[in-house]
C-alpha positions as CSV (number, residue, x, y, z in Angstrom):
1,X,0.0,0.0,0.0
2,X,1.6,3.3,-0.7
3,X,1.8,5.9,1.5
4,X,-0.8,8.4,1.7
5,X,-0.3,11.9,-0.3
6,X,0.6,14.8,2.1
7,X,0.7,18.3,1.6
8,X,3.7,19.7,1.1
9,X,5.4,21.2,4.4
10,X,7.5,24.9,4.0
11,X,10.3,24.7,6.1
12,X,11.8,28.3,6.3
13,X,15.4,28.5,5.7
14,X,16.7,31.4,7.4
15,X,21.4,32.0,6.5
16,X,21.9,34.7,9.4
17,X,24.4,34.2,11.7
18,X,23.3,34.7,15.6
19,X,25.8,35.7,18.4
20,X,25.7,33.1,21.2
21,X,26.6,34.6,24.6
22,X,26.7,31.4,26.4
23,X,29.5,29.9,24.0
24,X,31.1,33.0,23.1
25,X,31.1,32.5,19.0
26,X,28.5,32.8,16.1
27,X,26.4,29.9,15.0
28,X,24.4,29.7,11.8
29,X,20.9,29.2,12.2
30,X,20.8,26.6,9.0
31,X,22.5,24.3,11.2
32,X,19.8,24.5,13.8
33,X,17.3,24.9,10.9
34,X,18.5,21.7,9.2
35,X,17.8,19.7,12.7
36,X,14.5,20.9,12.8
37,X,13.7,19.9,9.6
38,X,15.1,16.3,9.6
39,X,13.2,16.3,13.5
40,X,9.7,17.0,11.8
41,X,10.5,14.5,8.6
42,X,11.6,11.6,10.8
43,X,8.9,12.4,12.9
44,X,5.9,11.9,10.3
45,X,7.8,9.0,8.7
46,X,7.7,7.3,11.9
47,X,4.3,7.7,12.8
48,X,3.5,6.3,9.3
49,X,5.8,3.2,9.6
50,X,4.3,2.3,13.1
51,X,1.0,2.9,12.0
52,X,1.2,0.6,9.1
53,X,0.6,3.3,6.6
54,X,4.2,2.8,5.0
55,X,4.0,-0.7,4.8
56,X,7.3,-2.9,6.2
57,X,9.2,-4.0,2.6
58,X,8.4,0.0,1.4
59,X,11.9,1.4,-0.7
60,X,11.5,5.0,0.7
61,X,13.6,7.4,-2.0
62,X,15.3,10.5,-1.3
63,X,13.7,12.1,-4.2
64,X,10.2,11.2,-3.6
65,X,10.5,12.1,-0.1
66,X,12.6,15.2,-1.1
67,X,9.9,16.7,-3.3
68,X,6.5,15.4,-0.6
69,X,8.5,17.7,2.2
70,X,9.9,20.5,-0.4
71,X,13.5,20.3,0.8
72,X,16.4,19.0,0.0
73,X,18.1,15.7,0.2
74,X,20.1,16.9,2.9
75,X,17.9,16.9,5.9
76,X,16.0,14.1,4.0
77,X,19.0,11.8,4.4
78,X,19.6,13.2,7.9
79,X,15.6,11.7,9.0
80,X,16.4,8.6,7.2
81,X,19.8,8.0,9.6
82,X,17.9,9.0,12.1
83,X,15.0,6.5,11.5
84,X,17.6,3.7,10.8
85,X,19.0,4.3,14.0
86,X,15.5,3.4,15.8
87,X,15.5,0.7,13.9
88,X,12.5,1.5,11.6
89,X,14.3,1.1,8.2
90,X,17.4,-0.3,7.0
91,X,20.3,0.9,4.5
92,X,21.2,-1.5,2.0
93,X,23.8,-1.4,-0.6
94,X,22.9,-0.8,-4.4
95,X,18.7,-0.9,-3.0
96,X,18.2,2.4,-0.9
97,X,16.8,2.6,2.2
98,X,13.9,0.4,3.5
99,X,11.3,0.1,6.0
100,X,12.6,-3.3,7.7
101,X,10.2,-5.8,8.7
102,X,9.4,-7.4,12.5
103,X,9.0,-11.4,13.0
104,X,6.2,-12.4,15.5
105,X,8.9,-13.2,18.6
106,X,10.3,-10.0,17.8
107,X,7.2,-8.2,18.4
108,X,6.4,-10.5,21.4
109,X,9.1,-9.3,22.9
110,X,9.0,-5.6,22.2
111,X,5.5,-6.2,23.8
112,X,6.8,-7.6,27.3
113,X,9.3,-5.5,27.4
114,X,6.7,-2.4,27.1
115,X,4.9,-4.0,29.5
116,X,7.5,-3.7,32.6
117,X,9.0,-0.7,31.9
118,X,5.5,1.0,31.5
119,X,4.0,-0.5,34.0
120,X,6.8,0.6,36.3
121,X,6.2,4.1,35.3
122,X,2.8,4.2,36.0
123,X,3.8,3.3,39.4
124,X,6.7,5.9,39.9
125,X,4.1,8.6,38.3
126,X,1.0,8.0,40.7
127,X,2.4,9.4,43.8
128,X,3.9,12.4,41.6
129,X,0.7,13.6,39.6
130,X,-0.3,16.8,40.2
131,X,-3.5,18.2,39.7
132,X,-2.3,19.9,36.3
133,X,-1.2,16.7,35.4
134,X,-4.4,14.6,35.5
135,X,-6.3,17.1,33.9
136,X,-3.9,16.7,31.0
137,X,-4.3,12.6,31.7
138,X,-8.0,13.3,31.8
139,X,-7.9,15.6,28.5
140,X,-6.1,12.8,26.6
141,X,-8.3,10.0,27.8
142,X,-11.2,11.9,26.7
143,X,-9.5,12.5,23.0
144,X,-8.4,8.8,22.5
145,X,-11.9,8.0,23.2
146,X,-13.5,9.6,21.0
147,X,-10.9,8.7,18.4
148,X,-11.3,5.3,19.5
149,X,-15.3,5.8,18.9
150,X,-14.4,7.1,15.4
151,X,-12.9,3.8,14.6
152,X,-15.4,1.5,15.9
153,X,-17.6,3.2,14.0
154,X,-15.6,3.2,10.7
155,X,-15.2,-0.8,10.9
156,X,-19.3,-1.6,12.2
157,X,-19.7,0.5,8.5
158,X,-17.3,-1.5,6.6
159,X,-15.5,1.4,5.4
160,X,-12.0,1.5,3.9
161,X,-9.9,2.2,6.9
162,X,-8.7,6.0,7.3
163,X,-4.9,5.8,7.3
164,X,-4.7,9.5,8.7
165,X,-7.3,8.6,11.3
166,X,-5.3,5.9,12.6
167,X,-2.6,7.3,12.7
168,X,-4.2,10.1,14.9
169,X,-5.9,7.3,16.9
170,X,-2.2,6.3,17.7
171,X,-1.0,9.6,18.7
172,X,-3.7,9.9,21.3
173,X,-2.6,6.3,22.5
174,X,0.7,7.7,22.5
175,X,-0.4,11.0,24.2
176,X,-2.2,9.0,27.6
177,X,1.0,7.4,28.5
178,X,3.4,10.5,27.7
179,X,1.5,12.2,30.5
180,X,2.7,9.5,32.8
181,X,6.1,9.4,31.4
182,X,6.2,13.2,32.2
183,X,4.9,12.7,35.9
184,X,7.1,9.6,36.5
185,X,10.2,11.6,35.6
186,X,12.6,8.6,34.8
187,X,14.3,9.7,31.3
188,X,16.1,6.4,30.8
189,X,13.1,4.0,31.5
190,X,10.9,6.6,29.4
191,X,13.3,6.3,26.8
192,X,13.4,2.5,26.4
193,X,9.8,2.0,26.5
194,X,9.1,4.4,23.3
195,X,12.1,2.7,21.9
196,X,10.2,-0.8,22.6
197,X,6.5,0.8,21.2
198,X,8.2,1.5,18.1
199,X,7.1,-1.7,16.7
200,X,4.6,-1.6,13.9
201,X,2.2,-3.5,12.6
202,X,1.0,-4.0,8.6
203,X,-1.9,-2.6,7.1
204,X,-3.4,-6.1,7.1
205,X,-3.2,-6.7,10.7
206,X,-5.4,-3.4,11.4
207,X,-8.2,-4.2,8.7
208,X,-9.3,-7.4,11.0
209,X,-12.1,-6.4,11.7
210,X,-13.6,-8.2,14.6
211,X,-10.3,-8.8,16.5
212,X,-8.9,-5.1,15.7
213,X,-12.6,-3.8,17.0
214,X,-11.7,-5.6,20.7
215,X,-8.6,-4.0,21.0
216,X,-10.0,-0.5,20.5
217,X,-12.8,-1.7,23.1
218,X,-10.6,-2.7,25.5
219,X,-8.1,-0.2,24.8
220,X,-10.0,2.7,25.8
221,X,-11.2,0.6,28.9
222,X,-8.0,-0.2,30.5
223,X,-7.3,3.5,29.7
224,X,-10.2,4.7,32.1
225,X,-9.3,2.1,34.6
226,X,-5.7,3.3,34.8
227,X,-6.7,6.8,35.2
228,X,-8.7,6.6,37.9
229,X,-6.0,3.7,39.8
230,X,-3.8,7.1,39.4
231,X,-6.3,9.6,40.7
232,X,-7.4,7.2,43.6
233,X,-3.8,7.3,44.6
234,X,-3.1,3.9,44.5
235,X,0.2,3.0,42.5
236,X,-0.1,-0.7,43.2
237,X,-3.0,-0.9,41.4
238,X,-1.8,1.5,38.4
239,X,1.3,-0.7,37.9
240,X,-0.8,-4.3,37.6
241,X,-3.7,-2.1,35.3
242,X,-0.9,-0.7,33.0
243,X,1.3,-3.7,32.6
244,X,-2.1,-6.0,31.7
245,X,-2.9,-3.1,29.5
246,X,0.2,-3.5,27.4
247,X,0.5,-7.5,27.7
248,X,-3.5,-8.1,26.6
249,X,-2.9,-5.9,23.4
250,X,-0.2,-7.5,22.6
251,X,-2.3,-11.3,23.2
252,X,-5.0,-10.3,20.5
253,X,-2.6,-9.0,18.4
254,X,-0.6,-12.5,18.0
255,X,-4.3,-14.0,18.1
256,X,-4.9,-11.4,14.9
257,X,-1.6,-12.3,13.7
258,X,-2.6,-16.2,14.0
259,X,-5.5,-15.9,11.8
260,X,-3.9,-13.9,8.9
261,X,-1.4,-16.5,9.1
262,X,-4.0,-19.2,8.2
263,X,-5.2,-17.0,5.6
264,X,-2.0,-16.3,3.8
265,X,0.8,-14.8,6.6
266,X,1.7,-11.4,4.8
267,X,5.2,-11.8,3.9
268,X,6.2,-8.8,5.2
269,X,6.0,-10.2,8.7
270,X,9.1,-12.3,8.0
271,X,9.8,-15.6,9.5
């Protein structure tokens, strides 16, 4: 499936030099502009990749990609490292750069591995949240929900699934347990456990219907429950909520993954 058409982003470009007093020199602003540019690209392309929008197997070109984000190659290539580095895509000789795929037992274990750590944030945070804080859990909660809703609805219809509205869907998931990540204030274990989310799933897996439908049931569920385990104070609780949270998606998932299988295991999955 190729990835959805985008309108193109305007980065500004700005040559100036600034004075930097800290350091005591001059720095160019294209340096810092550059950054920001490959930031935003690797950004997008990663949401897409772990989305399934960008399916694994995709030969992502410097060109193409150059001319979707109107800039040049150079902070193109830059995302690309960048993305390689997080393990989303691979270089490889004479071929280009592709989106790599992820066996089964890889993703199992990305998905128990997401299960401690978060579940050991959710713990650390519980204690920590401030009033601000679960408004901004509450806030998020009440977004992936609806998104969540949108979905449900989408698939009792039949419809063609909405790659952008997945990917939004995702980025509300993503959103709750930022929040805690924020609140638990552990940068290392924060780090690891987006590094471990980063696995992705193929377009196939999220156009089960029935099985795909239960997961964004129970989903927004567990999210509920592990909000108010936080707001009732009680980090035991959180900790068992959000590491059964993690480890039951990642059941019906291999369940999902089983019946594809049967019907023709997308090859894409690997071995």
């Amino acid at each position: 499936m190729a990835a959805p058409q985008a309108s193109k982003t305007i980065f500004s470009d700005p040559k100036h030099l600034y004075w930097d007093a800290n350091a005591g020199r001059l720095h160019s602003t294209t340096v810092t502009t550059l950054s920001t540019k490959a930031d935003d690209i690797a950004r997008l392309l990663e949401d897409e990749i772990v989305a399934g929008t960008i399916p694994p197997g995709t030969v992502l070109r410097q060109e193409q990609l150059s001319e979707r984000f109107d800039v040049s190659r150079t902070p193109v290539r830059e995302a690309l490292r960048r993305l390689a580095a997080l393990g989303l895509v691979s270089f490889e000789p004479n071929r280009g750069v592709r989106v790599r795929s992820i066996s089964p037992s890889e993703l199992r274990e990305a998905f128990l591995v997401r299960a401690e750590l978060e579940a050991l944030a959710t713990e650390v945070a519980t204690p920590r949240m401030t009033p601000t804080d679960l408004e901004a859990l509450d806030a998020a909660e009440q977004r992936f929900s609806e998104l969540t809703l949108e979905l449900r609805e989408q698939a009792l219809r039949g419809d063609a699934r909405d790659a952008s509205l997945f990917v939004e869907w995702m980025q509300a998931n993503y959103a709750f347990h930022d929040v805690i990540y924020a609140a638990a204030d552990m940068p290392l274990v924060e780090r690891l456990a987006k590094g471990a989310r980063r696995t992705f799933l193929g377009s196939r897996v999220w156009s089960a219907r029935a099985g795909v439908d239960e997961l964004y049931a129970k989903n927004d569920l567990q999210h509920r429950a592990i909000r108010e385990a936080i707001a009732a104070g009680s980090a035991s609780a959180a900790r068992v909520l959000a590491r059964e949270h993690v480890l039951s998606s990642g059941r019906l998932i291999e369940t999902v993954l089983d019946v594809l299988g049967a019907q023709d295991r997308d090859p894409g999955w690997g071995a």
